[in-house]
N, C-alpha and C positions, 0 to 999 in steps of 0.2 A: 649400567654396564652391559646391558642385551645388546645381543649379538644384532646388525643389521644386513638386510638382504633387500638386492634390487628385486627379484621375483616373489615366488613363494615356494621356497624351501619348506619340507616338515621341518621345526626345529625342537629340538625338548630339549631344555634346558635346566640344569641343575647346581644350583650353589649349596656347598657341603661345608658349613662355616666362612669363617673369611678366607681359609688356608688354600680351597678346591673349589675348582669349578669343572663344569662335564656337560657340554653340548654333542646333543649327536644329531646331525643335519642329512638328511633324506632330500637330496634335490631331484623328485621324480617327473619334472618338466622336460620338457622338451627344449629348454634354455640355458647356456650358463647363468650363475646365478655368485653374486658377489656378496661376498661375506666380511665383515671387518667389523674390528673391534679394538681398543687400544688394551695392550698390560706391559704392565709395571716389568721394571727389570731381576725387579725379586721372584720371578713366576720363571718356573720351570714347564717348556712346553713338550706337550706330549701330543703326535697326532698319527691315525689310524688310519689308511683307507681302505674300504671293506668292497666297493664298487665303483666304476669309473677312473676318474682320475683328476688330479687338483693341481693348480700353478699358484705356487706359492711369488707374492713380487711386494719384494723388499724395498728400505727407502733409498737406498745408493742405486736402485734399477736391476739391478740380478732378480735374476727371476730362477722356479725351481719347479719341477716337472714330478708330480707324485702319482708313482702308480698302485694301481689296485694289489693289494696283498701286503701293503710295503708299512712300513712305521716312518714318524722323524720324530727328533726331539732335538726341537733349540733349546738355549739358554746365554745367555750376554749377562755379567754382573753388571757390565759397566753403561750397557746402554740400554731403552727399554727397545723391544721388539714386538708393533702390535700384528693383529692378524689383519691382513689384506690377500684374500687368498678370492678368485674365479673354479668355481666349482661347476664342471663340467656336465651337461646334460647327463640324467639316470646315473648319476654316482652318489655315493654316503662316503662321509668321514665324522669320523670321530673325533673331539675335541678336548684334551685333558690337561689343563694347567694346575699346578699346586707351588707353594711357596718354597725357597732352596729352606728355610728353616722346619719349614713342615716333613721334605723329605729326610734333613737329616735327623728329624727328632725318631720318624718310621724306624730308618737305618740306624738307630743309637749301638754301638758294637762294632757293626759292621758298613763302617765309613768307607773302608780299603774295598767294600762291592762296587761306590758309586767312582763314576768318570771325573763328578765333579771334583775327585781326592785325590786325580792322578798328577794337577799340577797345583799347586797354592798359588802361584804368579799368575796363570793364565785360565781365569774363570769364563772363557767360553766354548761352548758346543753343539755341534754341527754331527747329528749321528743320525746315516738310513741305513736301516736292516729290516729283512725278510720277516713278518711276523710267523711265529712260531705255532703251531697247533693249541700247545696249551693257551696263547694269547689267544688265537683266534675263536678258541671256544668262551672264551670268558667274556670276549667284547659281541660273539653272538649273544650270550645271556644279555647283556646292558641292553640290546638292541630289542629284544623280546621278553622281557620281564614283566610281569601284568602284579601289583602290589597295592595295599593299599595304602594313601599319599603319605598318610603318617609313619611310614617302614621305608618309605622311598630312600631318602636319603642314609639311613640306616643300611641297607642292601649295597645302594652305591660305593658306600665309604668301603666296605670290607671288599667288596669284585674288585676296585679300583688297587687297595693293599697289595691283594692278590693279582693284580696283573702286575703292579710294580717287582713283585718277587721272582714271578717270570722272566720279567724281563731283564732285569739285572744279574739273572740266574748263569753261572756259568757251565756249560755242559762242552763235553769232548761232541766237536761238530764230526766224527763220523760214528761216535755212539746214537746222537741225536740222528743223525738221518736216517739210519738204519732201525731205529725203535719207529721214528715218526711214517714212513710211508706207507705202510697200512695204515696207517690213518687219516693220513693226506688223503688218500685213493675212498675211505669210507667217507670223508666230513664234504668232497666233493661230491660224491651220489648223494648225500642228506643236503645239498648245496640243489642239486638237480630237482630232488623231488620239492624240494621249497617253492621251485621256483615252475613248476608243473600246478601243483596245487593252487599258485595265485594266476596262474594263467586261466584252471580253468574252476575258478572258484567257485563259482555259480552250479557247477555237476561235476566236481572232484571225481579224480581216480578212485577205486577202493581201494584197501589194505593190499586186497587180494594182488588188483590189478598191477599196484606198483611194486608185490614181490615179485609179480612174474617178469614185468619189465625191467628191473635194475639187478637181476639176479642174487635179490637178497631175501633171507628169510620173514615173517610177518613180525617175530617176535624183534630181532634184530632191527629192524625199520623204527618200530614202536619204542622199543630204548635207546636207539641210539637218537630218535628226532626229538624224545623229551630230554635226553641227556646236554645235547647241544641249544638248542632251542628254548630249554626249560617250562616246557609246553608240551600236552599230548598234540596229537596229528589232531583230534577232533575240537580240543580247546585251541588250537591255531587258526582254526576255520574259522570256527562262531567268532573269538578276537578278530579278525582279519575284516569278515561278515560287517563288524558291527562298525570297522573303521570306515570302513567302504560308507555302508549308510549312512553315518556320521557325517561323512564329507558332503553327502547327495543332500543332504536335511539342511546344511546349512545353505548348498547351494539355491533352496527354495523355489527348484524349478518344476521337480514332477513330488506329485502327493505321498504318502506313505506307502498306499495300498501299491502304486508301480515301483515304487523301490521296493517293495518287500520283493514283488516278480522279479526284480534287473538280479535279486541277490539269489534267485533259485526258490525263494520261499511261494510254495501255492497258497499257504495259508498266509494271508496278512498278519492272522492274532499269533502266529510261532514269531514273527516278526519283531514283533511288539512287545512281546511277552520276554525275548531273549534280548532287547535292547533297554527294558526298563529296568531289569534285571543287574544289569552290567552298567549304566549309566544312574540310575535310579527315578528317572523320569521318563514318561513317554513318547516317542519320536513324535508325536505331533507338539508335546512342551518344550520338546528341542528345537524343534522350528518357530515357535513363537520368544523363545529366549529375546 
């Protein structure tokens, strides 16, 4: 049941019992990149787009245009709906299928929250909305959670509970807009320095530098980027640091000691030392895997 891809997509993939599954696909090529997979019609589908943008193309030939910020969530009792989606250069989505018995077993009480209760006769659904602050902060955590494997799916099942509560959540949409725009306007500047930080990750901004640049305080910067993130600013680096190497080691093209340079490190043994650490073998044993 793994997910297939013409290029190379990151994919991390996660099966949480039979009930849940949770792909989160990083297509940072310069390529579309095709994604497909078949599910059952007992599978409620849940999808996120966090960057770019994805064409969804169904078997009757409709096709469906998903942009960045946006949700969808199929569902057909009667017929299965697999994924066949083209996943646009430098975009992520997110991937969340669960079973309709699994959802309603979550919702036990509170059946009148779910869409699937609004009609008994006509069990299917076709639903795009805006994700919300609190969804987008929760699907940031899945996207940066650093755990170890035996919690993994443990962590997953409960973020995933918790975004389903969000999202089914119903709130007065001009209470919501009015609580959520400062926040909108913060999780965008923590959106900004993210993406500063991997530009220039090899001789990062300081603290300093990016209160002064985004007109925020240092203390504020630091809570709000492990808040969101679930990571300090300096464990994002080193994480980040060590995916980058990762990648270069397997590519088997330049030695350790110049990768340790490409990544900022003058010393090869901080190198070495911060990637045996975190992987638990030495990047030259990662190269001979």
């Amino acid at each position: 049941m793994d997910l297939k891809n013409t290029f190379k997509s990151r994919i991390r993939e996660n099966k949480i019992g039979k009930d849940i599954y949770l792909a989160q696909i990083d297509n940072y090529t310069i390529f579309t990149d095709t994604i497909s997979k078949p599910v059952g019609k007992r599978f409620i589908q849940f999808y996120f787009c966090t960057k770019g943008r994805a064409t969804f193309h169904f078997e009757n030939k409709d096709q469906y245009l998903m942009k960045e910020g946006y949700s969808l969530l199929l569902f057909n009792s009667e017929i299965d709906i697999p994924i066949n989606i083209s996943l646009a250069k430098k975009s992520k989505l997110i991937i969340f299928v669960i079973t309709l018995n699994k959802m309603e077993e979550i919702f036990t009480g509170f059946e009148g929250k779910l869409p699937f209760h609004e009609s008994l006769t006509a069990r299917t659904l076709y639903k795009e909305k805006l994700l919300s602050v609190p969804e987008k902060l929760i699907i940031t955590q899945l996207e940066n959670f650093s755990l170890d494997s035996d919690f993994e799916n443990m962590y997953l099942s409960l973020k995933l509970h918790e975004l389903l509560l969000h999202y089914f959540s119903v709130t007065d949409p001009i209470t919501e807009k009015n609580k959520t725009l400062k926040d909108e306007k913060f999780l965008e500047q923590l959106q900004e320095i993210k993406e500063l930080l991997l530009e220039n990750i090899t001789h990062p901004p300081t603290l300093n530098d990016l209160s002064l640049q985004f007109n925020l305080s240092e203390y504020k910067i630091k809570e709000g980027f492990k808040k969101y993130y679930g990571k300090t600013l300096s464990h994002f680096l080193l994480d980040t640091k060590m995916e980058i190497g990762k990648e270069k080691l397997d590519l088997k093209v330049k030695q350790v000691q110049e990768i340790a340079h490409d990544l900022g490190y003058e010393n090869p043994s901080h190198f070495i030392e911060a990637f045996k650490k975190k992987y638990g073998i030495t990047p030259k044993q990662w190269m001979m895997k």
